[in-house]
N, C-alpha and C positions, 0 to 999 in steps of 0.2 A: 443928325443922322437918322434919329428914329423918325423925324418928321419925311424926311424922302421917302423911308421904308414903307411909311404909311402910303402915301402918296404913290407909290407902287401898287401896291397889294391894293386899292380904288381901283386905278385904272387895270390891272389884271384883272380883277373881278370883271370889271366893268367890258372888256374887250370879251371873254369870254360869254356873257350875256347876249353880247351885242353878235358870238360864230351863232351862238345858239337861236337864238332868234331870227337869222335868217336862214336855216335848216327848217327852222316852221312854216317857212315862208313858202318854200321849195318844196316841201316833202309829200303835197297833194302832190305834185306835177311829176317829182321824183318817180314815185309808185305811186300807178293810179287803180291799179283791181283789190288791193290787200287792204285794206283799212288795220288789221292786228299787225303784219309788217311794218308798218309808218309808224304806230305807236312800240313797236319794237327797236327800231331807226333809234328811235327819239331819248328814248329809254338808255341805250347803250352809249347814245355820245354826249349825252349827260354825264355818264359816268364816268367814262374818259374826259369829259374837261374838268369836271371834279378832281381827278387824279392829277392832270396837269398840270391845274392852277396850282397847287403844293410844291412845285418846283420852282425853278430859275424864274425869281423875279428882278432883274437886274435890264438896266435899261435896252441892251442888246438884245434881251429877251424879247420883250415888248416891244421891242420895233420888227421883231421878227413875225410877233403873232398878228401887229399892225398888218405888217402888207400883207401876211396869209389871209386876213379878214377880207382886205380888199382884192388881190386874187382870186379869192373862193366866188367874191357878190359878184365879179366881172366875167367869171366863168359859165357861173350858174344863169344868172340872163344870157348871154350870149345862149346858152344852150335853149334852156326854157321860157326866154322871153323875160321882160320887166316886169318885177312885182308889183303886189298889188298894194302897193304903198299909199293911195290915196283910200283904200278900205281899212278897218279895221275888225277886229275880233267881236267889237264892242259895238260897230257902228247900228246896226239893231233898232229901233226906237219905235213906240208907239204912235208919235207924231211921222215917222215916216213909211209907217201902214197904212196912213191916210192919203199918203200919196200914191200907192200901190199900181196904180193905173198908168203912171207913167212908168215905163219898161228905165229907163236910165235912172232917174231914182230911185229906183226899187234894187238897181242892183249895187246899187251905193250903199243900201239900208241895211243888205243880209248879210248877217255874220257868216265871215269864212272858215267855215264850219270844218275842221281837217280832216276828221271821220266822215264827211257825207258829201264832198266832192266832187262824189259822182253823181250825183240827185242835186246839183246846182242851179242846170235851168229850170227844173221844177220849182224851185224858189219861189220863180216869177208869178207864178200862178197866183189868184184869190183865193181867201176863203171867205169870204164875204156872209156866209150863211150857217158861219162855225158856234155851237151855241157857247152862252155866257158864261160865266165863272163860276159857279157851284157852291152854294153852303152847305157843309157834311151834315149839319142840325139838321134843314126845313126842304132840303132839295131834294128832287125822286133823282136816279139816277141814271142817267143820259146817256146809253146804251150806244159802242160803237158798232160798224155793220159787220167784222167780223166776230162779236161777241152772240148776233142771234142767232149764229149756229153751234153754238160751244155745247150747249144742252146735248145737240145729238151726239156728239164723241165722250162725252162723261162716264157715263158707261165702263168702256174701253178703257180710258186714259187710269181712270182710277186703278181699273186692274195691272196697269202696267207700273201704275205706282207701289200698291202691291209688293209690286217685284222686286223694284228697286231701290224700298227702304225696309229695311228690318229692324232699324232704330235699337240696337243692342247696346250695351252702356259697356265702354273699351277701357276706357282708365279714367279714375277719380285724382284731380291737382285738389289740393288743398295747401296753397301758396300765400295763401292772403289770411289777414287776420280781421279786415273789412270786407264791407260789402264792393264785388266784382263790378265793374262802372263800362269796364270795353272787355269784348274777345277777337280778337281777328287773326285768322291766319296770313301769313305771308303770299302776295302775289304768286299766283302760277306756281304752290311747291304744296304739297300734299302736308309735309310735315313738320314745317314751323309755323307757330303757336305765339302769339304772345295776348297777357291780360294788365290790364290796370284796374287799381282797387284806387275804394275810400283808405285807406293803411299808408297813401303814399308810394308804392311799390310798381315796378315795374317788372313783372314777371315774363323771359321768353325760354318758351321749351320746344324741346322736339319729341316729338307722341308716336312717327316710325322712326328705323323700327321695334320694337318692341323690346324693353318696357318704355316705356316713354318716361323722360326725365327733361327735369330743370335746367337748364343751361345754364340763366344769371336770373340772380333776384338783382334788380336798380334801385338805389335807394337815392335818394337826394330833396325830394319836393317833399317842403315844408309844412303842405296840406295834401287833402284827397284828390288825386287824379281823378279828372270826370272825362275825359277823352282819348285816342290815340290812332294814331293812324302809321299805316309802312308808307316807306317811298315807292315809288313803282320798278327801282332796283332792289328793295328789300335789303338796304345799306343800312339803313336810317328808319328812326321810327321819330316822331313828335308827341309827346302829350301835352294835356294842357291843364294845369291844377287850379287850385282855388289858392293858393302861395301868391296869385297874380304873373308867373310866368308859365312860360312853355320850356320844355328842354328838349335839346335832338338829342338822340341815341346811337352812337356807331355801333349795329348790332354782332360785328365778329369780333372787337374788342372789349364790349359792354361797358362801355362809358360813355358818360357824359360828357360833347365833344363843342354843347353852344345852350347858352340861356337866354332866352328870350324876352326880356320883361315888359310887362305891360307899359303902355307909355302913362298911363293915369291909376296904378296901382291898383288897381281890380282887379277881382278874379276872373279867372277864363276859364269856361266852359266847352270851348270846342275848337278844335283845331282840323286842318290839313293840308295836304302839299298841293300847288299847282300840279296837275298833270300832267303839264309836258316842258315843266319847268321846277324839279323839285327844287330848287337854289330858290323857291319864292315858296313862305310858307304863311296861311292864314292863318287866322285867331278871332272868337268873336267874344265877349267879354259883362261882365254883367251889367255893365253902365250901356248895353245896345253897342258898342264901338268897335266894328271892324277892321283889324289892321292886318298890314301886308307886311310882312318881312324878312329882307336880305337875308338867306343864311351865312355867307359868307363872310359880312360884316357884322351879322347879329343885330340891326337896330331897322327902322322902319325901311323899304325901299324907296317910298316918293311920299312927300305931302298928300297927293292927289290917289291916294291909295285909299285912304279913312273915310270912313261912311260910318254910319248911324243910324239906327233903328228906335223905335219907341219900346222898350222892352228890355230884359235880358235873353244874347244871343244864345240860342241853348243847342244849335245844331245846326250843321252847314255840311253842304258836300257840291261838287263840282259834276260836271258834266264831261265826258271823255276827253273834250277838245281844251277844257282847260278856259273857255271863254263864257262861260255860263255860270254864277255861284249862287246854291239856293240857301236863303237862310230863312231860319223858325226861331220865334221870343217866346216867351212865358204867354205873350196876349193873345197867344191863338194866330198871330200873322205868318204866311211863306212869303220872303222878299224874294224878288231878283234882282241878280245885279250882274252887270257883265263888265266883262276882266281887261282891257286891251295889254299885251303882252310887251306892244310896242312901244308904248309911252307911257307901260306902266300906270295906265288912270282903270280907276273903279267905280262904274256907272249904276247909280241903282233905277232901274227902269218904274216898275210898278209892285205894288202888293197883289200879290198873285190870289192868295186865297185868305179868309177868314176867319175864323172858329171860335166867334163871338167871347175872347179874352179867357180862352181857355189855353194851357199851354202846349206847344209843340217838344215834342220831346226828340225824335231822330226824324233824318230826312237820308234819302237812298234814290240815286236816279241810277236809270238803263236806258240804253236803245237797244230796243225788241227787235229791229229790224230798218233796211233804207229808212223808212215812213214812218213809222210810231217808236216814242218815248216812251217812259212811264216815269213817277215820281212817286215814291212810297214815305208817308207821313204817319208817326205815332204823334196820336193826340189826346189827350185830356179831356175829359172821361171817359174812358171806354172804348173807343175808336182806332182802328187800324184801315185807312185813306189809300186806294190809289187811284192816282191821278191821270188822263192819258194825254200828249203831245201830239198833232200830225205834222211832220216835218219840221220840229223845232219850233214851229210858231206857237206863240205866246196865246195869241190872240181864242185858240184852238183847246187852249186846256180845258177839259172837264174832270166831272169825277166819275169813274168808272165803278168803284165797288169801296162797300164799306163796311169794313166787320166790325161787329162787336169783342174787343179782348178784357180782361182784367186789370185798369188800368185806373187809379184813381191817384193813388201820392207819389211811387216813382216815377226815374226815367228810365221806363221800360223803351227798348230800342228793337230794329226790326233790320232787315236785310234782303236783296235780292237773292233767290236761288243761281249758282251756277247751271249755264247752259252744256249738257255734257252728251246731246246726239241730239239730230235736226226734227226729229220730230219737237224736242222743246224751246225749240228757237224762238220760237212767238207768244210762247206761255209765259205767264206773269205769275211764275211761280215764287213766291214769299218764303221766309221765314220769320218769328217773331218770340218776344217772349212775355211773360204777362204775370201777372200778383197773383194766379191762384198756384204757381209754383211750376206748371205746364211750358212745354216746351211746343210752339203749337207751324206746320207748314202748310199752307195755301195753294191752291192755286187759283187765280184771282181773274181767273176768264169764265170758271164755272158760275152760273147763275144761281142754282140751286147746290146749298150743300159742298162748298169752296174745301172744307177741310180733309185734308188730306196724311197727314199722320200728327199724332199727338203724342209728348212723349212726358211720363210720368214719375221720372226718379228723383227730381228737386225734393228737399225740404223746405225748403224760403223761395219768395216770389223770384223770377228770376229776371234777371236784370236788360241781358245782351246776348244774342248769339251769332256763331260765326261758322262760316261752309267751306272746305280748302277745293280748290277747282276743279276735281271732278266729283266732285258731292258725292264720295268715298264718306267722307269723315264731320262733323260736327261739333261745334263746343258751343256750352252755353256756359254763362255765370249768373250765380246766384248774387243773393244781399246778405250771405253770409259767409262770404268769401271764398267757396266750391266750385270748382270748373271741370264738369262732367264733358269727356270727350265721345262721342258716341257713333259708332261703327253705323253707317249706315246704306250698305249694300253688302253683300255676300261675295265680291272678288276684293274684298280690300285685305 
């Protein structure tokens, strides 16, 4: 009996992967001007087949969700044409940049990218005269064309920065009895908060409206929490400790609702969710070993999921579409690796960048706009990296700007600024934190004199900071377990 029951709840799971995955398929063609609507789509009927899958799993069920699958994929073509089943997310390769000059292989090669859609024939193009790969050490730095005019607007921009930050310190958490490891507010909501410590704890609060208070302290991992991340519904959160698992968090009930364990007993250092599939959630581990795994069964998704690095993986993040995943080791390496959603395989392409065996500590991508990427890298010694992308191509990365931060024994970590009106839609504006106890924000187009507010009320180096989405409000964590939340505009 329990063995049918199993064997249900497989193929449930499995049927619902399989609605979801052809909504990714569709969801360019679906809506084709909105790129945040598609990732909003995607977002929402996640959540509903999360919800569903918890119901009637009895065979009638499942022969019902059977032909609605097949319905839905017989609809959807009829409407929009046959997918693109012979492409994949992943299909991408170095060896098939070399063939770029053939128009049909070329379009075989580029990943279908769900954010950028609309810039598809532009794919096609070369860049044949894109310069090389950058060492942060020994390299000068390879100026894009619109960064030689950044100089003239500094001026200005600064003063409107000015304006916009007042950097006041709004409420002190003192939640942790360790050193603060993540901060990050919840997706799209001004007001949820949460931190993980070395202590083991998983702290989430709400900071409006005023006073801002604790909701749950989590307790359960066995060691220090070095990671975490929300889902992109803000249901769920992941950490990932040195205990050697990961645990999901249901965040309106505060439990602990899935344990992840390591398949080789190590520790894990860094976690987080596909993006347009939180039901798959990453981990990368101290022995270099990337794994993929089912939330809803709790154990790996495929064989063809696990990849390996020469290192311990110490920090990974994905790219909007969920088909891109950059990871950084202790030896100074950024891998890529691309994700295919369809067959569930994890492709690792090439070593992106270098930093002659010094360690990477956080990794942060954006797209600035149709055309340029960026990828923001803390590195060891001293170094805070961004990198720029033109149209996703690999072959195109350089390095755009390089600060010096205080960075010698932690994992000091860094972050994109929210974009919150169009004049900074293409600024590559930063946030970071660093060992002299500084709280420090960039803007990382200026050539001369990038820094743009610094904020002084740490007593300990500080670890992580975090922005809620309209860069209203601020949280950093210290290594003595403080999480200053910080007002940082005059209509909050």
């Amino acid at each position: 009996m329990n063995c049918c029951k199993t064997n249900n709840e497989k193929i449930n799971n499995n049927i619902w992967q399989e609605i979801l995955s052809l909504d990714a398929k569709f969801n360019f063609k679906r809506i084709t001007q909105n790129s945040q609507l598609r990732t909003l789509y995607l977002r929402r009927r996640t959540q509903i087949m999360r919800e569903n899958s918890m119901k009637c799993k009895d065979e009638d069920t499942l022969q019902k969700r059977r032909d609605y699958l097949n319905l839905r994929t017989q609809i959807l073509e009829q409407k929009f044409g046959q997918s693109f089943e012979n492409s994949s997310l992943n299909s991408y390769s170095l060896q098939n940049r070399s063939r770029a000059n053939n128009k049909t292989s070329t379009v075989d090669s580029i990943s279908l990218n769900l954010d950028m859609k609309d810039n598809f024939s532009r794919k096609l193009n070369n860049f044949t005269n894109m310069s090389s790969i950058l060492n942060p050490k020994i390299s000068n730095l390879n100026l894009s064309r619109e960064s030689l005019h950044s100089n003239q607007r500094s001026v200005n921009s600064k003063q409107n920065y000015d304006e916009l930050f007042c950097g006041q310190v709004n409420h002190v958490f003192n939640n942790h009895t360790g050193s603060v490891t993540g901060v990050k507010f919840a997706n799209n909501d001004r007001s949820l908060l949460a931190s993980c410590s070395f202590d083991g704890t998983l702290a989430i609060c709400q900071v409006i409206p005023t006073p801002a208070t604790m909701i749950y302290k989590l307790e359960g991992h066995k060691a220090p929490i070095m990671d975490m991340q929300w889902s992109t519904t803000n249901d769920l959160i992941v950490t990932a400790s040195l205990d050697a698992t990961a645990r999901v968090w249901q965040v309106t009930k505060g439990k602990c609702m899935r344990i992840l364990r390591d398949t080789v007993n190590s520790e894990i250092f860094c976690c987080c969710f596909l993006p347009i599939n939180e039901n798959m959630i990453f981990t990368g581990n101290s022995k270099g070993l990337i794994q993929v795994y089912n939330l809803s069964t709790g154990i790996i998704a495929s064989k063809n999921c696990l990849q390996k690095v020469n290192g311990k993986v110490q920090a990974m993040c994905f790219d909007s579409t969920g088909s891109n995943l950059w990871v950084g080791d202790n030896n100074g390496a950024v891998h890529l690796f691309q994700f295919n959603i369809y067959n569930l395989k994890l492709n690792k392409t090439k070593k992106i960048i270098s930093n002659n065996g010094y360690s990477i500590t956080s990794l942060s991508f954006k797209h600035l706009n149709s055309k340029e990427s960026a990828l923001l890298v803390n590195s060891m010694p001293n170094f805070l990296l961004l990198y720029k992308l033109i149209n996703s191509d690999i072959q195109s990365i350089r390095l755009r700007k390089r600060i010096l931060i205080k960075q010698n024994e932690l994992m000091i970590k860094s972050t994109f600024c929210p974009v919150i009106n169009k004049k900074q839609q293409n600024s590559s504006l930063v946030c970071s934190g660093s060992e002299d106890n500084c709280v420090y924000i960039y803007d990382m187009d200026f050539d001369e004199d990038p820094l743009i507010v610094k904020l002084e009320k740490h007593e300990y180096p500080v670890i992580d900071v975090g922005l809620n989405y309209d860069l209203s409000l601020l949280a950093s964590g210290d290594n003595n377990g403080t999480v200053i939340i910080w007002k940082m505009n005059n209509q909050t």
